[in-house]
C-alpha positions in Angstrom: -47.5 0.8 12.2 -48.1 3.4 9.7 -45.8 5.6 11.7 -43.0 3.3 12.1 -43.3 2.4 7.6 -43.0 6.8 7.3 -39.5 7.1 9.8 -38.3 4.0 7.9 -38.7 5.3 4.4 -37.5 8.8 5.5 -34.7 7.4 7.3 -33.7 5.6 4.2 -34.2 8.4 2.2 -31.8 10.4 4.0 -29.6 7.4 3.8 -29.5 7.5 0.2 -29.3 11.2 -0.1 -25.7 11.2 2.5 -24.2 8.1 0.6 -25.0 10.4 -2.6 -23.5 13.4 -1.3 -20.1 11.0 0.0 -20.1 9.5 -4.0 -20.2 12.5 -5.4 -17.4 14.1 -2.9 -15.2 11.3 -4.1 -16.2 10.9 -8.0 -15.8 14.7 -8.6 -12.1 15.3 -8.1 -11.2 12.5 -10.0 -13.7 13.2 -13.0 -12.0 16.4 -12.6 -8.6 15.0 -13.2 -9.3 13.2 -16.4 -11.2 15.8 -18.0 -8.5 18.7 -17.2 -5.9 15.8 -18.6 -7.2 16.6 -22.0 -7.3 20.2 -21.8 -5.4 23.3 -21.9 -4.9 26.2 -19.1 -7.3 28.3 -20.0 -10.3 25.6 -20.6 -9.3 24.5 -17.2 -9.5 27.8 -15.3 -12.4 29.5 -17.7 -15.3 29.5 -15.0 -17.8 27.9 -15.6 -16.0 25.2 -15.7 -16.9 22.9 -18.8 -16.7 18.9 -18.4 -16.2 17.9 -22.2 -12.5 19.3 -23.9 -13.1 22.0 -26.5 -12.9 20.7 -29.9 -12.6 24.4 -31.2 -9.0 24.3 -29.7 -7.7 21.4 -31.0 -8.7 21.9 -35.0 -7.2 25.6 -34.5 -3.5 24.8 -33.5 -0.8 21.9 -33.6 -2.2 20.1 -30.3 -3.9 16.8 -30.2 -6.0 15.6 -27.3 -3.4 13.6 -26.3 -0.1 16.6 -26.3 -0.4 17.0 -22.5 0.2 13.0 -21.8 3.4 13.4 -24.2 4.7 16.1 -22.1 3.9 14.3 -18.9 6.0 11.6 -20.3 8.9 13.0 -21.8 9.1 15.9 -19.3 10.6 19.3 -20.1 14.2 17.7 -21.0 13.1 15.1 -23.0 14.7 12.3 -20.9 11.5 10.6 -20.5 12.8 9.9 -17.0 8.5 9.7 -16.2 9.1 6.1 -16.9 11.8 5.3 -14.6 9.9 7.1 -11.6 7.1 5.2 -11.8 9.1 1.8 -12.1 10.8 2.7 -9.1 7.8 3.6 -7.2 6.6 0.4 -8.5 9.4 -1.5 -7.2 9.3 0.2 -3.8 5.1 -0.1 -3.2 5.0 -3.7 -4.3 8.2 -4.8 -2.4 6.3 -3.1 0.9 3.3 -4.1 0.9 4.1 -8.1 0.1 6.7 -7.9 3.0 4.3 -6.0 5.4 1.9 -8.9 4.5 3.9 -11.6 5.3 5.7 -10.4 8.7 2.6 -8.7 9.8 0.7 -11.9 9.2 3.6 -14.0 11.1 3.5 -11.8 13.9 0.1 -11.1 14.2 -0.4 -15.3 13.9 2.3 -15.8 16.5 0.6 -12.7 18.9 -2.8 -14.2 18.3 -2.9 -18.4 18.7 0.2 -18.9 21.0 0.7 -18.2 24.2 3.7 -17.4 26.0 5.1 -15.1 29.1 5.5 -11.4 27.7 3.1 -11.7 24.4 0.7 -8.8 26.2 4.0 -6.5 26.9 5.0 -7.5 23.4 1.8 -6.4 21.7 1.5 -3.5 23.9 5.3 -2.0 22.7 4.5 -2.9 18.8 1.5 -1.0 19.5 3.1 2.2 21.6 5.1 3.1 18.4 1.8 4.0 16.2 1.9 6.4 19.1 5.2 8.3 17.1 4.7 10.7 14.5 7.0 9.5 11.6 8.5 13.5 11.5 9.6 12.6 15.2 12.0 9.8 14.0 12.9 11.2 10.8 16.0 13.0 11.4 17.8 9.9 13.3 16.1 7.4 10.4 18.0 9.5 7.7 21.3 9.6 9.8 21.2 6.0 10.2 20.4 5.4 6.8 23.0 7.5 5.6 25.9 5.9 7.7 24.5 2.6 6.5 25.5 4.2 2.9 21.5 3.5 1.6 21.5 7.0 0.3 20.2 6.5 -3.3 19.3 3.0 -3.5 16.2 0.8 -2.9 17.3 -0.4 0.0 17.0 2.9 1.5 13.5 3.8 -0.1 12.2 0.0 1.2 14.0 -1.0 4.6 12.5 1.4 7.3 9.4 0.5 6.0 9.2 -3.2 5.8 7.5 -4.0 9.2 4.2 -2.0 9.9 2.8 -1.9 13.7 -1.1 -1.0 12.5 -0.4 -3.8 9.8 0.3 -6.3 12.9 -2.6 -5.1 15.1 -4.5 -5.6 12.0 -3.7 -9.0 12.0 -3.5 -9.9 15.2 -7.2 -8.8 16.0 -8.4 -10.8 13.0 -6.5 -13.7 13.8 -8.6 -13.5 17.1 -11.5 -14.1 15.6 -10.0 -17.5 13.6 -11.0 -21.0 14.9 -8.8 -22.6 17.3 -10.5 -25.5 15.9 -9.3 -25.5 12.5 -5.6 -25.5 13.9 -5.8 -28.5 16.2 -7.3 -30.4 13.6 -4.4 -29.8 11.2 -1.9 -30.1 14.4 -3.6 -34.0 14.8 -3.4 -35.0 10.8 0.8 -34.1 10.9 0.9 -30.5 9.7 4.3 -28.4 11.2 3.2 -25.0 12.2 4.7 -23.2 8.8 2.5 -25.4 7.1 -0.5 -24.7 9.0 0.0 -20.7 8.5 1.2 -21.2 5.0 -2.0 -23.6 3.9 -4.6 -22.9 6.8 -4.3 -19.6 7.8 -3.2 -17.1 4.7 -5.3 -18.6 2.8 -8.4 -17.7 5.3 -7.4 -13.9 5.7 -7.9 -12.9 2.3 -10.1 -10.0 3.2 -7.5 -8.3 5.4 -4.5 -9.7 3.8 -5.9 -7.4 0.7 -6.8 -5.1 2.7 -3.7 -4.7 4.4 -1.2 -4.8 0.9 -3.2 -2.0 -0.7 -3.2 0.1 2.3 0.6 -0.3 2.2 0.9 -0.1 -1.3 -0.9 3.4 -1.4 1.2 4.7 2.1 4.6 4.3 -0.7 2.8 5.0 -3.9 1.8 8.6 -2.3 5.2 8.6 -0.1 6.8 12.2 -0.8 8.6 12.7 2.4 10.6 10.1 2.8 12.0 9.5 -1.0 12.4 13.4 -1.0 15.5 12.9 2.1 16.9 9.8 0.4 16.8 10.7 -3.0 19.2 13.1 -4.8 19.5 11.0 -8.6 16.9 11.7 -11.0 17.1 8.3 -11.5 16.2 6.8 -8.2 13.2 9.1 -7.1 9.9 8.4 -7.2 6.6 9.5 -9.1 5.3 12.0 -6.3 8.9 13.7 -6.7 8.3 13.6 -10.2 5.1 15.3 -9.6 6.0 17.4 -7.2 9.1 18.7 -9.7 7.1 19.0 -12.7 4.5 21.1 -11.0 7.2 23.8 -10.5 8.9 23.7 -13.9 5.3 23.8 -15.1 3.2 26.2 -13.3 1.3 27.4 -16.4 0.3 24.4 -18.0 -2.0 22.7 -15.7 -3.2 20.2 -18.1 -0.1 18.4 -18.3 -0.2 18.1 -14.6 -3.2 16.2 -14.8 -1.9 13.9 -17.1 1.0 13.1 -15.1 -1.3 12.2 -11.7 -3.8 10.3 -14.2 -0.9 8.3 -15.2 0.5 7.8 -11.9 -3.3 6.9 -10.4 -3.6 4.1 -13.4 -1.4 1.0 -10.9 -3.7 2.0 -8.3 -6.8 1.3 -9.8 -5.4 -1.8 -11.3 -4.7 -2.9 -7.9 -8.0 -1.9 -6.2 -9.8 -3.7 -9.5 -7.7 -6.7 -8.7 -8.2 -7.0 -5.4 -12.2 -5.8 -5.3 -13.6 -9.0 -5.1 -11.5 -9.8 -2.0 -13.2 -6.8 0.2 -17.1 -8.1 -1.4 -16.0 -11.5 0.0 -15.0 -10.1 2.9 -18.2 -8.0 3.4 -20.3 -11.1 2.4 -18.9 -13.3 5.6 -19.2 -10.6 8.0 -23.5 -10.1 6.8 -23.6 -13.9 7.2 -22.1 -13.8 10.9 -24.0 -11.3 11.9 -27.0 -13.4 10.1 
């Protein structure tokens, strides 16, 4: 018995000690970001490297803790086109992942509680194209986009992207798990079948309904490849272009770049905030099942 209490508290010792090593793995980076965000180049590369911002270089010249955001903003023109990036990223991330929601959800219902001839093959061709690298249908995307004249435009930053195949597998295999029950029972009192997915069923799938729109949103918000074929305009391109540009115009002052991903990381965190208590929900009915 004495044995069994020793493995048990050295087993959850090493527990602790990985799920340390994974917090501090994720943490670091990003407590990297925001310090650097307030520093210069040289405070950044001086090894060691030192976590608070020197206040010695901020009462000896014309910078304030704050210079590098202002550059990330107003970028080396002036033009303060920063803004306009991150609108249209905002734009294009939100109008992706509410649409990838709602048809995912509709298919995924439909592949789930209905059966007809074909749904198997159906499921089974959705699910073949995860199989495709997105480089391998890149090429004939962009030529099809750019005969449909969406060179430029939203449309052509949102469209190929509206209907995800992991986002309807997603649903589909937690829409399994639902109660036929609960459908019949509305079915008997009257409801159509829109109303039943509109009042029985979204409302249920919180958990991977938020799960499913912030994965989306993050695939866009960190889409490079893509806006980089489609976009020419200054105007229409997105923050990881911006990023992307200002890291070359400004390869010696490192502490702007900082700024400029803490600024673009800011609507991420807002939505992960936002939607937190969705995934403890989530993670609350799946203890109580297995309970």
């Amino acid at each position: 018995m004495q044995d069994k209490t020793n493995t048990k508290s050295l087993f959850d010792i090493l527990i602790w000690i990985f799920l340390i090593a994974v917090l501090c793995f994720t943490i670091v980076p990003i407590l990297f970001m925001i310090t650097a965000s307030f520093m210069d180049e040289k405070q950044i590369l001086a090894m060691p490297y030192t976590w608070i911002p020197s206040k010695a270089y901020f009462t000896t010249s014309t910078r304030t803790y704050f210079s590098n955001f202002i550059k990330a903003i107003l970028g080396n023109n002036g033009d303060a086109v920063f803004i306009r990036n991150i609108i249209n990223s905002l734009i294009v991330a939100t109008t992706v992942a509410i649409t990838t929601v709602l048809l995912a959800s509709l298919c995924g219902y439909g592949l789930a509680k209905f059966k007809f001839r074909g749904r198997n093959a159906i499921f089974m061709s959705i699910m073949a194209t995860m199989m495709i690298p997105f480089e391998a249908i890149m090429i004939p995307l962009y030529m099809v986009t750019a005969s449909l004249r969406m060179m430029n435009t939203y449309r052509g930053l949102i469209v190929p992207f509206l209907v995800s195949a992991f986002g309807v597998f997603q649903m589909r295999q937690y829409l399994l798990t639902f109660p036929d029950e609960f459908l019949d029972a509305s079915r008997v009192d009257g409801l159509s079948e829109f109303k039943i997915y509109l009042k029985i069923v979204l409302p249920n799938c919180m958990p991977v309904i938020s799960t499913l729109g912030i994965l989306s949103f993050r695939n866009q918000w960190d889409n490079l490849l893509w806006p980089l074929l489609v976009t020419q305009k200054e105007t229409m391109k997105t923050i990881p272009l911006y990023i992307s540009k200002f890291s070359e115009e400004k390869q010696t002052d490192e502490g702007a770049m900082m700024a400029c991903a803490l600024l673009a990381s800011i609507p991420m965190f807002m939505l992960f905030g936002f939607l937190s208590k969705y995934f403890l929900g989530g993670a609350a009915v799946y203890e109580s099942r297995k309970g």
